[in-house]
Each structure stands twice: as C-alpha cells, then as structure tokens.
N, C-alpha and C positions, 0 to 999 in steps of 0.2 A: 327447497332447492339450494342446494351448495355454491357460496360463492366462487370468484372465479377468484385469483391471486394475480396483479398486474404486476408484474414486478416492473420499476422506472429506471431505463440508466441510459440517456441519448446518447451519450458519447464515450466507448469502448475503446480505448488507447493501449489495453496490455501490461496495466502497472500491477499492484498489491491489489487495488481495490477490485480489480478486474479478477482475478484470481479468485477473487471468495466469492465473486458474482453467479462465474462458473461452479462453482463449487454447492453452494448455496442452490441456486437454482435447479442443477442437476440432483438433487438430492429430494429438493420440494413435490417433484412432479411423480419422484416414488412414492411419496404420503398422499398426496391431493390429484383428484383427477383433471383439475383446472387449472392449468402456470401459463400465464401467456407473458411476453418481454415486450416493454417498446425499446427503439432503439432508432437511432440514423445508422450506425455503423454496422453495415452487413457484411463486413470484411470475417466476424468473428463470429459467424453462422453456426460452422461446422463444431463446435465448442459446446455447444447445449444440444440437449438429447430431444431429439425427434420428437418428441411425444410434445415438447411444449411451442405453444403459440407462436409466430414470431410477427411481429407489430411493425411494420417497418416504410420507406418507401421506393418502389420500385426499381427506382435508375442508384445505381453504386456511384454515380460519382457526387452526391451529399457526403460521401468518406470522406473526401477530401477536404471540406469544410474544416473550420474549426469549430471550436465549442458551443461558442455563443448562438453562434447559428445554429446549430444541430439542438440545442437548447429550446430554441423558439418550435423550432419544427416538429420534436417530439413532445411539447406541451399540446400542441392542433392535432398533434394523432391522440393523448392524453383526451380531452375536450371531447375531438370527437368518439372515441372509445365510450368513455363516463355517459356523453348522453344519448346510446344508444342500449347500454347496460349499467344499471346502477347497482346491480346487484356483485360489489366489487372490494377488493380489498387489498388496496393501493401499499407497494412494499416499494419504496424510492430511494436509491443507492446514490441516486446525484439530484443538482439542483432542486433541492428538496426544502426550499423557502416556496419554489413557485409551483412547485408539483403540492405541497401543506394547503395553498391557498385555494387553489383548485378544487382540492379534494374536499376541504370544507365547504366552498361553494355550494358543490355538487348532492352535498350532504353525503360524500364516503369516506370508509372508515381509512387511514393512512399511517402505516409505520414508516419512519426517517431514521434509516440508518446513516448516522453521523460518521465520516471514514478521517478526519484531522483534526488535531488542538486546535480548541477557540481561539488560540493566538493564531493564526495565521487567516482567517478571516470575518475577523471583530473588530478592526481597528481602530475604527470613528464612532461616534458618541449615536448616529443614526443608523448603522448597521447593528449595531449594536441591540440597539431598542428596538428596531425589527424582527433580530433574529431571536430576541428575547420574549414576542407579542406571535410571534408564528409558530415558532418551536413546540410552546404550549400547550398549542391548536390542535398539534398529531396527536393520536391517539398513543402512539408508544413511539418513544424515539430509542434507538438503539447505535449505544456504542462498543469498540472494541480493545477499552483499557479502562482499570478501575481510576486512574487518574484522571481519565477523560471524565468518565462517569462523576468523580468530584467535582472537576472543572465548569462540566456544565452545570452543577448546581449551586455553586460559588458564581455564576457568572449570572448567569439565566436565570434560575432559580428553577432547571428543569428536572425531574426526577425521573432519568434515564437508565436502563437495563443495558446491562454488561456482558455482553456474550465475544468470547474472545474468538481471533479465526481460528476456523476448523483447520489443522496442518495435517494432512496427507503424508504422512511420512514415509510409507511404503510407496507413495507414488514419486517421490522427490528421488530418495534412494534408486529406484529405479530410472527413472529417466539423467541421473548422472554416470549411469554405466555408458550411456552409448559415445559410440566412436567420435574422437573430433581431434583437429590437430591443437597442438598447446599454443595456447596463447599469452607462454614467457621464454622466453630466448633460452635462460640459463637455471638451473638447476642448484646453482649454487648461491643466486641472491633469494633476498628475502623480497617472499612476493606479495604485492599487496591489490586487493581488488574493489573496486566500488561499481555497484549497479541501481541505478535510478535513472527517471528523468531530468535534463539538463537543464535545471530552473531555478530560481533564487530559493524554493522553497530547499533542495537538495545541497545548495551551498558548495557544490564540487570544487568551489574557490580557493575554500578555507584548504580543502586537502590540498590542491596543486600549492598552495602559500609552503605547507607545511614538508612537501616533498621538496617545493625550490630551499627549504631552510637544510634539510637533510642533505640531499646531492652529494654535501664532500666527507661526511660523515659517517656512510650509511651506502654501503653497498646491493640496492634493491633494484626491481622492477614494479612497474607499477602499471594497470591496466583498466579503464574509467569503461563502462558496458552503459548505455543506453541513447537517447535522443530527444531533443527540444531543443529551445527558441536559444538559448546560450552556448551551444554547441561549437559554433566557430568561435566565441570570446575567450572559452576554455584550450581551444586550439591555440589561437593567438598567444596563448600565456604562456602556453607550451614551447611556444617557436621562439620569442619573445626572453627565455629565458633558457635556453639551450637544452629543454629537459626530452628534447626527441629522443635520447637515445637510454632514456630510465622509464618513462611514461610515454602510455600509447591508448588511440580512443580508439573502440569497438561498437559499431551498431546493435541496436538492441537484437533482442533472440529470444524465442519463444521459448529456448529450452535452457535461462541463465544455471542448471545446476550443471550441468559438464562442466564450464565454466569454473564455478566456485570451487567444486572439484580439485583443481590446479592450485587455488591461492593455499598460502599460509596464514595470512590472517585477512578479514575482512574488513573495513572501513566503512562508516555511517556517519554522514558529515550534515544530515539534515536540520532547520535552522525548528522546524515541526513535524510530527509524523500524526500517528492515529496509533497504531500498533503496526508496526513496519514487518509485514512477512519476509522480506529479502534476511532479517536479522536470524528470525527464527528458522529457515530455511539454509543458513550459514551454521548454525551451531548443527540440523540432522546430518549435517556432510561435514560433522567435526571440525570447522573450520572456526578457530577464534577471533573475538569479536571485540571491535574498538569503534565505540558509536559515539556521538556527542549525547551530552544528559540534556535535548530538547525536548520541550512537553510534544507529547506523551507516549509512553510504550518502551525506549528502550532502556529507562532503569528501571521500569517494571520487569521486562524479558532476560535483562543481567544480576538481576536481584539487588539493585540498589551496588554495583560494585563487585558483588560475592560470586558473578557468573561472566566476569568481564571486565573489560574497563572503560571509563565516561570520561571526556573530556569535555570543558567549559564548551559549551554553543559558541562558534565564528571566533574561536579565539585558536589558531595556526600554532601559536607555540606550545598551548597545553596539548595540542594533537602530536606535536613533534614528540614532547616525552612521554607520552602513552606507546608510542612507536617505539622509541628505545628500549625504554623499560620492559616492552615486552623482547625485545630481539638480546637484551640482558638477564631477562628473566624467563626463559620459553619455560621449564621445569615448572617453575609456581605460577605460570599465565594456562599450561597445560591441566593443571589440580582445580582452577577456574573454570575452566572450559567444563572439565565434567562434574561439575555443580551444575552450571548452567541446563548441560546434556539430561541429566537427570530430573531436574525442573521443568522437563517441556510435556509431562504429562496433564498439566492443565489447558494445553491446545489441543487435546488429544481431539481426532477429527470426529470419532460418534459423537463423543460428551456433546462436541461444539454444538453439530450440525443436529442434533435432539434438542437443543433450547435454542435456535430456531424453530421446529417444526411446535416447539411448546408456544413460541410467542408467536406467531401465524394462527396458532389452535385458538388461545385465543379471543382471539377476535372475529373468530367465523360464527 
C-alpha cells in the first residue's frame, strides 16, 4: 500500500518559503497519488491543485491568528492525522522541531526542510542543544544552499541534502507582463526596490539608514513592498527624517514581479536568509542586485561578488557605497548582472523539482 505524503506548513503568509511550498507541492501530486497539506491558513486554498488533500479547520477566522497559535493547532490536526494512518511520510516546511518529535513518537518517517541560516535561530546554549538532538532524529533534513548545508554540519553535526528552489522562470517572465500602474514618480532618478517581510530578520533599517545618508547625494526614488510587526517603526523613520518625498511603503502583492519590473536595481538588506527567491527572481527580470553577504544564499546566487554586489550585514555605509559605485558604474555592474543571469541554470525548475520527487522516492 503506497504511503500518503503529509506535507506540514500551519502557517501560510506569502513569503519565499510559501513560493516553493506551492511549487513543490503542485508538482508532488503529479508523481504520487497521495499529497495531503495540513494548514490553519485557508486563505491560500486556491494555490494548490485539486487533487491534493487539504488538512485544515473549518471556520477561516484561525487566519487571523498568529503563528504560535496556528502552530499548536496544526500539531492536534498532525496527532490526530498520525493516529488514525500511520502509514505516512511526514515532509515539514515549518515548525519542524515539533512536527521531528512527533513524528518519531509516532514511529513515522519525517523530512525537515530547513528554509533560514542557523544564525538566526540558535542563539542560546539550550536551543541550540535541541535543535542539534531533534534535527538528527529526521530521517532527511533538507536545505536550500550549499552554505546552509555546511552550516548545519559545522553546527549540528547534521548531514543535510541541498536541493536549491526550483525557479519557474517562464512563470515570473510572464506574470511581470501584466498591466499595473508605476510605482516611481520619475523616470529620470535611480530607482531602487526592496521586497520582504517588515522584521528584524529583513533589517529594512539598515537600507532607510543608508538612503537618509544618500538624500543629498543621490538623486533617487526608493519604494520598500511588503508587511509585519515593524511596519509603522520603518514609517516613523521615514516621516522622522524627511525622506516622504524619495521613499514610499507598498503593501505586499501576490504578484511582486510587475513590480521589480520597474526598478533599477534591487536591494536585500537581510541580517539571514536560506536562499532568498526575491534575489533570484530580481536577476530573471534583469534587474541588478545589491544584497548584504548574510549567511546564507546570497553570495552563493551572486557568485561570491562576480554576479553582483555584497555589502557588510547592518552596516548603512557599506550599503551607501555599493549604491554609488553602482549609479558610477552601471557599464561594469551591467557585465555582473549577466554573469549572474547566466548562472541561474542551477535553479533551473525540472532539475530542482526531480530531486525533490528523488528524495520523497526515497523514503517510500
């Protein structure tokens, strides 16, 4: 009897990791006759293909929760799932310390796909030691940068599989054709864009630090695309230092490539990533890339420097002259750019989404 494949993600927000979830998923239930999803977030239904499972609870307004709660809720749909079929093989995209613990409980088999650098949640001497004693336990952990993949065996001592995200690049290219209005005033400054959630992990600080340092320098527009808990601090900074009429926030959007689209260069101010898709999704729309060198992914996706340019992590001024340098250098930042462009055949989306279906295989 063929297992069934649970795929774990309670809580659906819309970011990078959501991206390959959809991706990933849609793609499983053409190999495998069994993909079922748990979730609390039933906002993002319409996103996976008919044919698979959806694990979920009734009433929509658990959306509105946050994490931690939606956390606890789809471990009791997890629980109750497992002891009703054990004949199961657990692929967990989040909270994947307590969905590891479970599944071994349970005696089922469990893949933990790792989506961010150890540094951003290992801090203390006891997380640490947990996350080093559970990790273990899965049957395959899977990450999506080879840095990552050293990382955790530098840290953990886990010997983790590298499958990078699958990039759809005729689905991006397409979906930046359709109609939208522009969102930069003028035509004639240099436009610059950042798309993430609004969180200390994202760091949108460092950039507004480093556009208040530019202002009289540097003739730009600058336009910040998404939503979280720092949202107003990052407005505050804005009004705070007179920069309303260079910089402007934008609620997120389901469809960030019209978007990117419009900029000139792209900015990545992240303090940790995993392998950040906004980056790689910024170079198929030609758009050059100035990212901080935090672990992990984007010196890997710039080529250490040769596809782009890095700037020290939370340091404002090395960001300022990555800025200049390139609006003094567009010619030789343009010659980078298609290094970069020609390098993205290692995300290519079969390759990706085949060692998935190999490391799923398996374990069945």
């Amino acid at each position: 009897m063929e297992k069934k494949i649970l795929i774990f993600m309670p809580s659906i927000e819309g970011g990078g990791v959501e991206k390959n979830l959809f991706l990933v998923s849609n793609f499983l239930i053409k190999k495998f006759k069994k993909v079922s999803l748990i979730t609390i977030s039933k906002n993002y239904k319409k996103k996976f293909n008919k044919s698979i499972e959806f694990i979920s609870l009734s009433s929509n307004i658990w959306d509105n929760f946050g994490r931690k709660i939606k956390y606890v809720l789809a471990l009791i749909l997890l629980i109750k799932e497992i002891f009703y079929n054990r004949n199961l093989l657990v692929f967990s995209f989040q909270a994947n310390i307590y969905c590891i613990i479970i599944c071994k409980l349970f005696g089922v088999k469990v893949i933990s796909r790792s989506n961010s650098a150890p540094i951003g949640w290992s801090q203390n001497w006891l997380k640490r030691t947990i996350f080093k004693i559970v990790l273990n336990l899965a049957d395959k952990v899977m990450v999506n940068s080879l840095q990552f993949k050293k990382d955790l065996k530098k840290e953990f001592n886990v010997d983790a599989i590298c499958i990078y995200n699958p990039l759809n690049i005729k689905e991006i290219k397409q979906k930046s054709k359709k109609n939208t209005r522009s969102i930069f005033k003028s035509k004639k400054k240099l436009k610059i864009l950042n798309i993430g959630r609004f969180t200390e992990q994202k760091d949108q600080k460092t950039l507004l630090k480093s556009l208040n340092y530019l202002k009289r320098d540097l003739d730009y527009e600058a336009v910040l695309v998404g939503k979280g808990i720092l949202k107003d601090n990052l407005i505050k900074y804005i009004e705070e230092n007179n920069l309303k009429n260079n910089i402007k926030i934008l609620n997120f959007v389901d469809n960030p490539y019209k978007l990117i689209k419009q900029a000139d260069i792209f900015v990545l101010s992240s303090r940790f990533e995993g392998l950040p898709n906004v980056l790689l999704e910024a170079l198929v729309l030609n758009k050059f890339v100035i990212s901080s060198d935090c672990p992990t992914g984007p010196k890997e996706i710039l080529l250490n420097g040769k596809g782009g340019l890095l700037f020290k992590t939370g340091n404002y001024k090395d960001l300022v002259k990555k800025i200049l340098y390139y609006n003094a250098n567009k010619n030789k930042c343009n010659k980078l750019l298609k290094i970069a462009i020609k390098n993205l055949n290692r995300f290519d989306y079969q390759r990706n989404q085949i060692k998935y279906y190999d490391l799923v295989k398996s374990l069945l």
